[in-house]
C-alpha positions as CSV (number, residue, x, y, z in Angstrom):
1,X,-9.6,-149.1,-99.6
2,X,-12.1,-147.1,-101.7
3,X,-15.5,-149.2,-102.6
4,X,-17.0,-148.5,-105.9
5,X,-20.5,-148.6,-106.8
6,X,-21.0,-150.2,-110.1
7,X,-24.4,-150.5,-112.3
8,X,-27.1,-153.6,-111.2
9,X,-26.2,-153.0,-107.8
10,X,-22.5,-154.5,-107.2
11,X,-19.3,-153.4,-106.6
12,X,-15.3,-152.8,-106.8
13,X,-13.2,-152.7,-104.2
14,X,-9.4,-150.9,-105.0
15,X,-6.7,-150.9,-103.0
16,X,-3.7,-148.7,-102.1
17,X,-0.8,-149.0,-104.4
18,X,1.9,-150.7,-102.9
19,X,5.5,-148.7,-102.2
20,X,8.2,-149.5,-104.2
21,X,9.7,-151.2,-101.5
22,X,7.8,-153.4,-100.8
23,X,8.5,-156.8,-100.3
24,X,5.9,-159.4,-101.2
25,X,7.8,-162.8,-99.7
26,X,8.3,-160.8,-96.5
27,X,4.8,-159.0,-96.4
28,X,1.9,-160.4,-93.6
29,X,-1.3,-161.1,-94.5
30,X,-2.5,-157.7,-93.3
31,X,-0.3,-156.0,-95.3
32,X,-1.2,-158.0,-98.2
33,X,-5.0,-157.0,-97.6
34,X,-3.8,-152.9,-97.5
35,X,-2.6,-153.4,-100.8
36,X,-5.3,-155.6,-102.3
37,X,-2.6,-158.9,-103.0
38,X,-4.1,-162.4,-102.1
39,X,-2.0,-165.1,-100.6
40,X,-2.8,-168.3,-103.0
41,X,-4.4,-170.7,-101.8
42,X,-2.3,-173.2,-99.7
43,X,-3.1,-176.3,-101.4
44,X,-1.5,-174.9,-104.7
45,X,2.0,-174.2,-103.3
46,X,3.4,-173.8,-107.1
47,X,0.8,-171.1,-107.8
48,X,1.6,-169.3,-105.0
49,X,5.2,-169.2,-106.2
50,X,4.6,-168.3,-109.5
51,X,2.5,-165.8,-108.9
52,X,4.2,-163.7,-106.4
53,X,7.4,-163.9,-108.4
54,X,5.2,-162.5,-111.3
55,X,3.4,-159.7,-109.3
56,X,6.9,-158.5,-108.2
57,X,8.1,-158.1,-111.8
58,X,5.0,-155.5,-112.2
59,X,4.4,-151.6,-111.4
60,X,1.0,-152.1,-109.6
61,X,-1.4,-149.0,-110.2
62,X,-5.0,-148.3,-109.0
63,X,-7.7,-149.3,-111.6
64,X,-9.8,-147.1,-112.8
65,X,-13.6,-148.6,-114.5
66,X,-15.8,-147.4,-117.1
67,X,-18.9,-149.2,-118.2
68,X,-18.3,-151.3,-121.7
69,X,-21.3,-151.7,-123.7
70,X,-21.8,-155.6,-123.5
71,X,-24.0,-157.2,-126.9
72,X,-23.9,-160.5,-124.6
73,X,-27.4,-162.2,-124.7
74,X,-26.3,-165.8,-124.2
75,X,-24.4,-167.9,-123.2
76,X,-23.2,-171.5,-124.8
77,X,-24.5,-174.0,-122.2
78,X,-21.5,-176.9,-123.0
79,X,-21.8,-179.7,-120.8
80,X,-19.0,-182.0,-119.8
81,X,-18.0,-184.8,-122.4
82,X,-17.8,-185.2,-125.9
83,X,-14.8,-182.7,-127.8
84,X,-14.7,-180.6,-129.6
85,X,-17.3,-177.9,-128.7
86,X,-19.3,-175.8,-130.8
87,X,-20.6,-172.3,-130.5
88,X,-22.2,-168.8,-132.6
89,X,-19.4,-167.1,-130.0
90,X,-16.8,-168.9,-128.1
91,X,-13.6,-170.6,-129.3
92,X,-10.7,-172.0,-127.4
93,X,-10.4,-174.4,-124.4
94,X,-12.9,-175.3,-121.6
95,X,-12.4,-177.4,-118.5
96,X,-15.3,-179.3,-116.0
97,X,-14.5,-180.2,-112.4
98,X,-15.7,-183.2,-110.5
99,X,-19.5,-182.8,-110.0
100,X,-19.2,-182.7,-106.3
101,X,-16.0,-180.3,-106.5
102,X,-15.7,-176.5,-108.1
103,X,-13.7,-174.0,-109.6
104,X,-11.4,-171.5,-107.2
105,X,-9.1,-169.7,-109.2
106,X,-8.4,-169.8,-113.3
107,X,-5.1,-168.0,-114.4
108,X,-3.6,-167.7,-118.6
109,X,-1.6,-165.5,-120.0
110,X,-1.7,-164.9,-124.2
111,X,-0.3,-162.7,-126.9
112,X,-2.9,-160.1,-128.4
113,X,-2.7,-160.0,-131.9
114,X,-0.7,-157.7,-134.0
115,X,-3.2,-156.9,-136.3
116,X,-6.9,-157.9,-135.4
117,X,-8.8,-157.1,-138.3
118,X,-9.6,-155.6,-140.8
119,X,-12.7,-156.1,-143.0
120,X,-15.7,-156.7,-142.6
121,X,-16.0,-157.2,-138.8
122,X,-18.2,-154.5,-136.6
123,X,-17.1,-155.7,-133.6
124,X,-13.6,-157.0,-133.7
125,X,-12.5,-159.6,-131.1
126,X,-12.4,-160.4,-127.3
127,X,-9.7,-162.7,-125.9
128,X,-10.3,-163.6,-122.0
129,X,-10.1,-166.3,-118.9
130,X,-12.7,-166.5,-116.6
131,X,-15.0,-168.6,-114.1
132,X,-18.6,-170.4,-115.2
133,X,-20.9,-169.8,-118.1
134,X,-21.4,-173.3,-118.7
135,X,-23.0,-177.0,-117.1
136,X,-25.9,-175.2,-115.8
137,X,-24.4,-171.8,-114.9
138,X,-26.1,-168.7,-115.8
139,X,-22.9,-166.2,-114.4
140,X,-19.8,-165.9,-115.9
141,X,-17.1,-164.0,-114.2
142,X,-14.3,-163.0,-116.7
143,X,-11.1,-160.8,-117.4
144,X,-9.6,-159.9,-120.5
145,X,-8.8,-157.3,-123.6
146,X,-11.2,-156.7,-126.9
147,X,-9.9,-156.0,-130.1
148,X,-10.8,-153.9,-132.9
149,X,-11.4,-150.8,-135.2
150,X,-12.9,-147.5,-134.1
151,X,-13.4,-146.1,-137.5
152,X,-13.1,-147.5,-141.3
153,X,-11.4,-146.4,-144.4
154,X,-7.7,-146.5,-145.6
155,X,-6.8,-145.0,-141.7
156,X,-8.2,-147.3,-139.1
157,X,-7.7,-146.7,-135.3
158,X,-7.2,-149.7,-134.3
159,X,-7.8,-150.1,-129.9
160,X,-7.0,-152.7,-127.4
161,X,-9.2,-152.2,-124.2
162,X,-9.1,-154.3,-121.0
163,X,-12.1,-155.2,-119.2
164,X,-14.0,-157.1,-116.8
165,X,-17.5,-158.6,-116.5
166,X,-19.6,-160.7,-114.2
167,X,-22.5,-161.6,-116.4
168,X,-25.3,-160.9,-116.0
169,X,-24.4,-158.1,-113.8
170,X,-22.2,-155.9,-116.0
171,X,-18.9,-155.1,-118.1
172,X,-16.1,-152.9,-117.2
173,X,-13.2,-151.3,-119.0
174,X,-10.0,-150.8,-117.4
175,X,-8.4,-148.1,-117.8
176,X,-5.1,-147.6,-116.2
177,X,-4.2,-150.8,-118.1
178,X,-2.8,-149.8,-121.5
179,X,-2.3,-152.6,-124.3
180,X,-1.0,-152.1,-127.7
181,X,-0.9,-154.9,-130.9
182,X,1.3,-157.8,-129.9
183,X,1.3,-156.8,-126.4
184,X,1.2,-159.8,-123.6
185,X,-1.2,-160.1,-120.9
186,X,-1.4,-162.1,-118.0
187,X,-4.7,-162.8,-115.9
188,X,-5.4,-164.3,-112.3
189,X,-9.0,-164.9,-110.9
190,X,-9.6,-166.1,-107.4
191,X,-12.6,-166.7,-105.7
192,X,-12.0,-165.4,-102.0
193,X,-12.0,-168.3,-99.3
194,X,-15.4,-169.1,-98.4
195,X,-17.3,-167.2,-100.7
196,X,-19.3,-167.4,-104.2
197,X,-19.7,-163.9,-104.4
198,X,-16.9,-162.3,-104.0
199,X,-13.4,-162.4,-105.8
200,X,-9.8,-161.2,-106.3
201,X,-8.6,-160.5,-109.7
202,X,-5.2,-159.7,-111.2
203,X,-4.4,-158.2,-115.0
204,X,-1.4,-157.1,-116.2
205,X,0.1,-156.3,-119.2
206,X,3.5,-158.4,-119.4
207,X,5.1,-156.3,-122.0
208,X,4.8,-152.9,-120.2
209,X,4.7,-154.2,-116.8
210,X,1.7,-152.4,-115.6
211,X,-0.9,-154.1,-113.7
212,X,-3.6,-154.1,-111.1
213,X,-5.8,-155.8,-108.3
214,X,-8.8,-155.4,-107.5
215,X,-11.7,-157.5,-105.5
216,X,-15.3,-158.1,-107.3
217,X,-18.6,-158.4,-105.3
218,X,-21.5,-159.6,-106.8
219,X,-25.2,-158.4,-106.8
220,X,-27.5,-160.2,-104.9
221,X,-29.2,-163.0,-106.7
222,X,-25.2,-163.5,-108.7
223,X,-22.9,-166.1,-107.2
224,X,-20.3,-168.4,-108.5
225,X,-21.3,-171.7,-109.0
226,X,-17.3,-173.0,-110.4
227,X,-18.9,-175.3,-113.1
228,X,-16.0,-174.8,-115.7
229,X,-13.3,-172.3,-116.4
230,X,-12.0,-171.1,-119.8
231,X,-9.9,-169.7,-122.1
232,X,-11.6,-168.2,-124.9
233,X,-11.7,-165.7,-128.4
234,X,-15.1,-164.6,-128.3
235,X,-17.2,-162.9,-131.0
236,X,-19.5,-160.2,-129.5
237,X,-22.9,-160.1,-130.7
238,X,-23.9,-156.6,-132.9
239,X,-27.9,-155.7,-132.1
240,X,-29.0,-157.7,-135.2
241,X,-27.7,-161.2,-133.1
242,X,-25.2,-162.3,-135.4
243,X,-21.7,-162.5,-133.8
244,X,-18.9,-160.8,-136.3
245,X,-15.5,-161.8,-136.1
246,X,-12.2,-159.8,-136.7
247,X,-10.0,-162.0,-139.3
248,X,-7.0,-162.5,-136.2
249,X,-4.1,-164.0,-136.0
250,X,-3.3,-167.0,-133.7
251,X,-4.1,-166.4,-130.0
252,X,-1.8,-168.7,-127.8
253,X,-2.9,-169.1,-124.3
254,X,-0.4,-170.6,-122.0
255,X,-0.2,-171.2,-118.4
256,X,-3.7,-172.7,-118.4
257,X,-4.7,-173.7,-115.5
258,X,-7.8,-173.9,-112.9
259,X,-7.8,-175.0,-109.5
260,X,-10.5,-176.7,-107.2
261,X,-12.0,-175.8,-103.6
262,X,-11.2,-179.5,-103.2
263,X,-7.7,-178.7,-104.1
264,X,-7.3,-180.2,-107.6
265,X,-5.1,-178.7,-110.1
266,X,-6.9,-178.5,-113.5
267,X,-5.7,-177.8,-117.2
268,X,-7.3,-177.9,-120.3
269,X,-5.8,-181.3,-122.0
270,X,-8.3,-182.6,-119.1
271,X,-11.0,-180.8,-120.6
272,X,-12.5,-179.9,-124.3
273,X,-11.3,-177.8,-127.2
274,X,-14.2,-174.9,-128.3
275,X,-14.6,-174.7,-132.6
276,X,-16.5,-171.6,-133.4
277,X,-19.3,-171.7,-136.2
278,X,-20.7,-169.4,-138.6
279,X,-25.0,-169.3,-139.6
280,X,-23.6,-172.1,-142.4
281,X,-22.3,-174.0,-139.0
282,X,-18.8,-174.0,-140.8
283,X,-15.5,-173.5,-138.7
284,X,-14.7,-170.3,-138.6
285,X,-12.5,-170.2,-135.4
286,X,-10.7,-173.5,-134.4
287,X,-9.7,-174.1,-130.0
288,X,-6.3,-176.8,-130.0
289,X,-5.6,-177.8,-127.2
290,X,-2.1,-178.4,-126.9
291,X,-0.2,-179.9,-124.1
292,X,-0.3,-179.6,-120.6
293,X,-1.2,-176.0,-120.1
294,X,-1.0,-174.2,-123.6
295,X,-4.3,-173.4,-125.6
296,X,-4.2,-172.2,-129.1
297,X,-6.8,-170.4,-131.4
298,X,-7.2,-169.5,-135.0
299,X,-8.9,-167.9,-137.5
300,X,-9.7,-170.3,-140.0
């Protein structure tokens, strides 16, 4: 189980990749740990279900991490109450725990779009779940797929590129994850058991059924506080601080859901729907949030 050294002083842990035989129902929780597969929390029995159906569906491979070069300089500070949201950079869905509870995992899966662009926008899109960045938060732990166009002109190269990030530490590619336009992906986050620095994450492409685990440790002075959790199409911020956004096409986000250390099971018609803004404040990327577990966003 190789530990990787990362920039800001955290790290990666990967795991072995897991035989073909393997069997996932029968596995014990030391084999699970060889292969870097969390068992789900007990008090979210369904989860665990789902999700090691899901993981057997996939080829797991090692990941593989380059640094991303992350405009982040903020973050939108939403506090629990009145919806819809607005923000320069998010749009989507965003849900609050009790104040005396917190956020222990955070799983979607959405459609990247066919065609993300293609005027006008320097740095494309981002779509993405993650932990925190809100209510008082200053981290942000997240995993997801940007969008966009590597060079201009009547040939554009379009790329899709995983990553991961814990803010303010750092951003990371993934590279053994290949996405192409239209291409599902599917996303767990889970904060290990007793911990608010370290965490278990899971992407995986749904289409291609490729995916990978890995464990996240923070940096000293970087913990989890589980204020919120989200699912979100962000605009990255170019150096001259105004976020550009790819014209898209509809991001649906479904199975939406959070859970609590207190063992609540969250989703985002309990929480708020995120409208991004241009400099005119004008809508320029609408968050529905519609039904139980199913978050759409659109370029408007």
């Amino acid at each position: 189980m190789p530990t990787i050294a990362l920039a800001n002083g955290f790290s990666v842990r990967t795991y072995q990749v897991p035989p073909a035989d393997f069997d996932l129902d029968k596995a014990s929780d030391r084999e699970r740990a060889i292969y870097g597969i969390p068992r789900c929390p007990v008090a979210f029995s369904d989860l665990a279900k789902r999700w090691e159906a899901k993981a057997q569906e996939f080829r797991i491979v090692e990941p593989a991490f380059e640094p991303r070069e992350v405009k982040r300089k903020r973050l939108p500070g939403f506090r629990p109450g009145r919806s819809p949201k607005t923000s320069t950079i998010w749009s989507g869905g965003i849900v609050f725990p009790s104040s005396v509870d917190r956020i222990k995992f955070v799983e979607g899966t959405w459609t990247m779009p066919h065609d993300p662009l293609l005027t006008g926008a320097k740095n494309g899109m981002s779509t993405w779940i993650g932990i925190d960045g809100d209510d008082g938060s200053g981290d942000v732990l997240q995993a997801g797929c940007d969008a966009g166009v590597t060079t201009p002109g009547d040939d554009p190269q379009r790329q899709f590129n995983p990553w991961w990030e814990w803010y303010p530490a750092g951003s990371f590619w993934i590279t053994t994850v290949a996405v192409s336009p239209g291409d599902e992906l599917t996303c767990l986050i889970c904060v290990q058991p007793g911990s608010t620095s370290l965490a278990s994450i899971f992407l995986g492409n749904v289409t291609t059924k490729v995916g990978c685990f890995f464990s996240a440790a923070a940096p000293p002075g970087v913990s989890l506080l589980g204020n919120c959790a989200e699912w979100i199409v962000e605009a990255l911020e170019p150096c001259d601080n105004i976020p550009e956004l790819a014209r898209y096409t509809t991001v649906r986000f479904t199975e939406c859901r959070a859970g609590t250390v207190g063992g609540y099971l969250l989703s985002p018609d309990g929480g708020n729907a995120i409208n991004m803004v241009d400099a005119s404040n004008a809508v320029i990327s609408r968050g529905q949030i519609l039904g139980k577990t199913e978050v759409h966003v659109s370029y408007v």
